[in-house]
C-alpha positions in Angstrom: 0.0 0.0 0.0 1.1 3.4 -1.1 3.2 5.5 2.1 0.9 3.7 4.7 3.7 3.2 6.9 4.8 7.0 6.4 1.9 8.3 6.9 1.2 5.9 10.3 4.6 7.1 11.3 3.6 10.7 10.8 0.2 10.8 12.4 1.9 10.0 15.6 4.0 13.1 15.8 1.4 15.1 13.8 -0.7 17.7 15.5 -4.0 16.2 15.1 -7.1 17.6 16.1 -11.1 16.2 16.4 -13.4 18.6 15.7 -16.7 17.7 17.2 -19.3 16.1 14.7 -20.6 13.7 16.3 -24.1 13.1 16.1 -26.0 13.4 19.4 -27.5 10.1 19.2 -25.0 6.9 18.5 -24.5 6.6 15.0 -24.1 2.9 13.4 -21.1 4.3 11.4 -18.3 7.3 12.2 -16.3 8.0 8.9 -12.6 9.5 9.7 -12.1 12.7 7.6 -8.5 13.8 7.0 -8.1 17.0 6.1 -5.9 20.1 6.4 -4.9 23.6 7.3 -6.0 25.5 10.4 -8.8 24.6 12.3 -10.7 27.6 11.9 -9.9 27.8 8.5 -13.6 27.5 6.0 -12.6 24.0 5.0 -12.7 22.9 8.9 -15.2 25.3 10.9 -17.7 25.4 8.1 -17.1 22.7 5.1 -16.9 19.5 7.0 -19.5 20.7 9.8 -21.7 20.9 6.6 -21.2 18.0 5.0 -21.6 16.2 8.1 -24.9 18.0 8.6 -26.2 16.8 5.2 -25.2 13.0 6.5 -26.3 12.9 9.1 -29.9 14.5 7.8 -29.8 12.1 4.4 -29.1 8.6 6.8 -31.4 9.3 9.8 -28.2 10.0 11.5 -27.0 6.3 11.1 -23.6 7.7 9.7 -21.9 10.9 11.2 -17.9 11.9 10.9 -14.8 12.5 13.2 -12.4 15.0 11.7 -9.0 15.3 12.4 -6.5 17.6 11.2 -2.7 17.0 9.7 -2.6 13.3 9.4 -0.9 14.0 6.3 0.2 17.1 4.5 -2.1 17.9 1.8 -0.4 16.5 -1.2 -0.6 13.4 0.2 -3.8 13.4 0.9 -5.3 11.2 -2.4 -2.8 8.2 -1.6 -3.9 8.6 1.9 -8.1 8.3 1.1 -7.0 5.7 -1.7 -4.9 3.6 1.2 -7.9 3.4 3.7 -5.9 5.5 6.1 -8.7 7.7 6.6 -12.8 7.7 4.6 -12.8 11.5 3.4 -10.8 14.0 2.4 -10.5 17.2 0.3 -7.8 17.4 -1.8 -6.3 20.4 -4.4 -5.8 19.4 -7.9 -2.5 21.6 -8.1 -0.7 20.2 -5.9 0.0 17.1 -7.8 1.1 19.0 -11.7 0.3 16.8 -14.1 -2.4 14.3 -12.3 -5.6 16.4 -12.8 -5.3 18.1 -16.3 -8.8 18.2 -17.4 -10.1 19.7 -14.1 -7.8 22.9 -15.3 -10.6 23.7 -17.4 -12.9 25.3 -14.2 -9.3 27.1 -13.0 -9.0 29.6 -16.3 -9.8 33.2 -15.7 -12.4 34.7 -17.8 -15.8 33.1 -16.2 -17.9 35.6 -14.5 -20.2 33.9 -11.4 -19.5 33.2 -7.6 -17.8 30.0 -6.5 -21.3 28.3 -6.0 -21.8 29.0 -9.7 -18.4 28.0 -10.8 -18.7 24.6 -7.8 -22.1 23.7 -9.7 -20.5 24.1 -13.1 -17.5 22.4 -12.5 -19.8 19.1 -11.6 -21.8 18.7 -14.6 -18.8 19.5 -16.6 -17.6 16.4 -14.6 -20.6 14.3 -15.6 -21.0 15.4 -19.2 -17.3 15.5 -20.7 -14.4 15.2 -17.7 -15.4 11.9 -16.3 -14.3 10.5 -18.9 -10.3 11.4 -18.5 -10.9 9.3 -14.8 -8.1 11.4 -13.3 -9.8 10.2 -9.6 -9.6 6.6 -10.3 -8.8 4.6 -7.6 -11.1 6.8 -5.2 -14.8 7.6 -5.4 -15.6 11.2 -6.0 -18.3 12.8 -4.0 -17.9 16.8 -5.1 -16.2 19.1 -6.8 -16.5 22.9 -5.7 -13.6 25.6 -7.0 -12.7 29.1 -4.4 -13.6 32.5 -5.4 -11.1 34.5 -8.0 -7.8 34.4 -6.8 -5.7 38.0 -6.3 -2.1 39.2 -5.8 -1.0 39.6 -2.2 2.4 41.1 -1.2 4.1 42.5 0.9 5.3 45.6 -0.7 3.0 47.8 -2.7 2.0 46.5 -6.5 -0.3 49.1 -8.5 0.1 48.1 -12.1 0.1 44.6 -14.0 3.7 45.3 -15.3 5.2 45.0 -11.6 4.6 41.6 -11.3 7.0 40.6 -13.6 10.1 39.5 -11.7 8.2 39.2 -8.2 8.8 36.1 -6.6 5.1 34.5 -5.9 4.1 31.6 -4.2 2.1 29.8 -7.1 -0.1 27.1 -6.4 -0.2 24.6 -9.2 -2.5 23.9 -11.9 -3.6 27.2 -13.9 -2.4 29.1 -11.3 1.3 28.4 -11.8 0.9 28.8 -15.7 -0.9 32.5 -15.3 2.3 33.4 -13.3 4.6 32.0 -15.6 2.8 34.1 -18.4 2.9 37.1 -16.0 6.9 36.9 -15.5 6.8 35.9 -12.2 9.6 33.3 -10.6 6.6 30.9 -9.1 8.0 28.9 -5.7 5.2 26.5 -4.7 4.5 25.7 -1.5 1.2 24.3 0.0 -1.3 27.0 1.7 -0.8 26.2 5.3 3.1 26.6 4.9 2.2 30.5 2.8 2.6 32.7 5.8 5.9 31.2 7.4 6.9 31.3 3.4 5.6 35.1 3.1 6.7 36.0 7.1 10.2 35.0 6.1 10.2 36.6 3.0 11.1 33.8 1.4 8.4 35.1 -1.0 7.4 38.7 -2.6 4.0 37.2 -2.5 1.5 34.7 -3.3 -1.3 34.4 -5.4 -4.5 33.0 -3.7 -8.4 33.7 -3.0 -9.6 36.6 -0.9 -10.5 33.9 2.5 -6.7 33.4 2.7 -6.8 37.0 4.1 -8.4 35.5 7.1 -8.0 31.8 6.5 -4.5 31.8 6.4 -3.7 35.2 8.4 -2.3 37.2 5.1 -3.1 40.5 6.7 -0.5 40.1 9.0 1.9 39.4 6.4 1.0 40.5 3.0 -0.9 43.5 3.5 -1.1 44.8 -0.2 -3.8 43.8 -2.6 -3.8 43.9 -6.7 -7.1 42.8 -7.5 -7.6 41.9 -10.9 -11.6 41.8 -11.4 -12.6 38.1 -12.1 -9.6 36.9 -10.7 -6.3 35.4 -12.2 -7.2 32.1 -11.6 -9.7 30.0 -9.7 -8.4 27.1 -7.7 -10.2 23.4 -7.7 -10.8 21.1 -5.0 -12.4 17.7 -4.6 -14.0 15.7 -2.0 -13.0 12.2 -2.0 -13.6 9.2 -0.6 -12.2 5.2 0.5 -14.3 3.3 -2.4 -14.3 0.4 0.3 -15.8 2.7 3.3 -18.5 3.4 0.7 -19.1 0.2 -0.4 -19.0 -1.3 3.2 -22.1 0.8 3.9 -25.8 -0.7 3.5 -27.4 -0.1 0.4 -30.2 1.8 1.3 -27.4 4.0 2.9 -25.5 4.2 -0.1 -28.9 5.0 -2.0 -29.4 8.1 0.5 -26.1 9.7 0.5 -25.8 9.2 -3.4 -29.0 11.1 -4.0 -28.9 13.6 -1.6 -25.5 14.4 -0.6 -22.7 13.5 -3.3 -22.6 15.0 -6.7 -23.9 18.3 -7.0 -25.9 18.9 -4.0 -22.7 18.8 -1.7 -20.2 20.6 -4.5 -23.3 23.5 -4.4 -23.1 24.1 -0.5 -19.4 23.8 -0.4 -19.6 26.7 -3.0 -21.8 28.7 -1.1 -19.8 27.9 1.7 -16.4 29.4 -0.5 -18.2 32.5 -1.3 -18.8 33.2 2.0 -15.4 33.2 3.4 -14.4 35.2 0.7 -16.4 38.3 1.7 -14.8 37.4 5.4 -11.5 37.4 4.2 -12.3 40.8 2.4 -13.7 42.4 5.1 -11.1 41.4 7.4 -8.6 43.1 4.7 -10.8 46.0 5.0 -10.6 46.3 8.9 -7.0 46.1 9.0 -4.6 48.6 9.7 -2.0 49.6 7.2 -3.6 46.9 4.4 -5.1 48.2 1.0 -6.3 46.9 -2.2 -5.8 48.1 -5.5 -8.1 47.7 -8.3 -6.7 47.0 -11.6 -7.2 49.9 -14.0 -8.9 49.8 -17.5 -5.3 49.6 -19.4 -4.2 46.3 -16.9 -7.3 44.7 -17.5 -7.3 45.2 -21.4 -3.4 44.2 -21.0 -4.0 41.3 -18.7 -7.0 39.8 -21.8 -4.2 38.4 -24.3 -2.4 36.8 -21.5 -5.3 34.9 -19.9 -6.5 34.0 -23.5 -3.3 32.5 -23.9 -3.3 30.4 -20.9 -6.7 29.6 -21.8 -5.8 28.5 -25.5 -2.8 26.5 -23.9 -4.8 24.6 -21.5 -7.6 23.4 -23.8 -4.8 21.9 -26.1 -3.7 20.4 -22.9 -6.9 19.2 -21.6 -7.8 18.1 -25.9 -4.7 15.4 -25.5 -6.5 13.7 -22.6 -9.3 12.7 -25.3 -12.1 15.1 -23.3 -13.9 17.5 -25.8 -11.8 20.8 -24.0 -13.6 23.7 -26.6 -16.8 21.9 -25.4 -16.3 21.5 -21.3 -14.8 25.0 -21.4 -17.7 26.6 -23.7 -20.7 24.5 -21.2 -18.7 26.0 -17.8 -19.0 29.6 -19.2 -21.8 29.4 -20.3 -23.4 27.1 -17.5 -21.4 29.7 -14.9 -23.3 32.8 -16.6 -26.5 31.9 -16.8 -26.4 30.1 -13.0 -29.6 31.2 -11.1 -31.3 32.9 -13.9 
């Protein structure tokens, strides 16, 4: 089995913390989420809670969760759920280049809609063209769900598009490593709990993330600057995965529950809603701190900034075209699905 022992050896020394989801009644079965980053981080005060909410609600409250934190760090994550070291977990696609192409289709800028819109868009993409690339075989997918546009942060002042190029920027994978490439940028890619020791150090000019890592991952203390290019540079994508075995070990009827009303789009939905709104916390906390500031990009960035993301854009279909997937398609359905959502 992939790193099992690694990763047994690791847990012991790991900080690993339960956050309380257990049901108030005994539940027949307790699945073990893994997952990452702080504990009051979106993912692990409001994500999880959710998901265990709609559980919980879908089964009677026959199956509830226990998550703990740091059993692994997050690029390991997949081999961990894929081992049977853990049910659940959420996983980045970017931080394993070259494993998840097609899902770099919901990453390009140029969308307009929320994360819910591009979360929901991203799944029936996923059911109508990407399935067929199977890039999560050996583990049962149960959402997708993508954050909110992702800015520049640094930690001295950047007011144009053309003082980028050079800057040192934490990059994280997947389109977001090729739009800093493009941009001129020397990308160093770390995962996102390890950004602000990376930034704090100044290992880093800055790092290119969504707006909740201003709160999530404490960026106001480090990187107090903002560029905000409207729509975003890039947005990130995530799944939720799970042990095919814990699945299949529960009772059909169970299985006919959670598949119906929890996994697929219903769960990659509220964990979009869920994105957008610790996005508008991680602005506002921006907002209310001293000595931070955000600068909008003007009308001659954004109009400069078009050729390059088309670029990226043309680049990554060809890409995603090579895995078999019909790219022009998936990416034409996601825009279009993403700007007519809730009409």
């Amino acid at each position: 089995m992939k790193a099992l022992s690694k990763i047994a050896a690791a847990s012991v020394f790991a900080a690993t913390t339960a956050i309380g989801a257990m049901s108030a009644t005994a539940a027949d079965t307790t699945l073990t989420i893994s997952s990452w980053g702080p504990p009051t981080h979106g993912i692990n005060s409001k994500m999880w809670p959710k998901f265990t909410e709609m559980v919980e609600q879908a089964t009677d409250g026959r199956v509830t969760t226990d998550l703990k934190l740091n059993l692994a760090p997050p690029p390991a994550q997949f081999d961990m759920i894929q081992d049977g070291a853990a049910d659940l977990s959420i996983i980045f696609h970017g931080y394993q280049p070259g494993r998840f192409t097609a899902q770099k289709l919901i990453e390009l800028p140029g969308y307009e809609g929320s994360a819910e819109a591009a979360s929901v868009a991203d799944w029936r993409a996923y059911e109508k063209y990407l399935q067929q690339a199977d890039e999560h075989r050996g583990v049962k997918l149960i959402a997708l769900h993508t954050h909110g546009p992702a800015q520049v942060y640094t930690i001295n002042p950047v007011e144009s598009l053309d003082q980028i190029n050079g800057l040192k920027l934490r990059v994280p994978g997947g389109v977001g490593s090729d739009v800093g490439t493009a941009l001129g940028a020397t990308g160093i890619q770390v995962p996102a709990p390890k950004v602000y020791e990376t930034l704090a150090s100044k290992a880093a000019d800055g790092v290119v993330m969504p707006m909740e890592s201003r709160k999530g991952f404490k960026l106001t203390e480090v990187a107090p600057y903002t560029y905000e290019m409207p729509g975003g540079f890039y947005r990130g994508s995530f799944a939720f995965i799970m042990n095919e075995d814990a699945f299949n070990s529960l009772p059909p009827d169970v299985q006919k529950a959670l598949e119906e009303n929890v996994f697929g789009e219903p769960l990659s939905r509220a964990i979009g809603q869920i994105w957008d709104e610790i996005d508008a916390e991680g602005r506002q906390a921006t907002m209310d701190t001293a000595g931070n500031k955000i600068v909008e990009a003007s009308d001659a960035d954004k109009a400069a900034y078009k050729p390059i993301a088309d670029e990226v854009t043309a680049k990554v279909i060809e890409e995603v075209a090579a895995t078999g997937v019909d790219a022009q398609a998936a990416h034409d359905f996601i825009a279009e699905t993403m700007r007519t959502y809730g009409n």
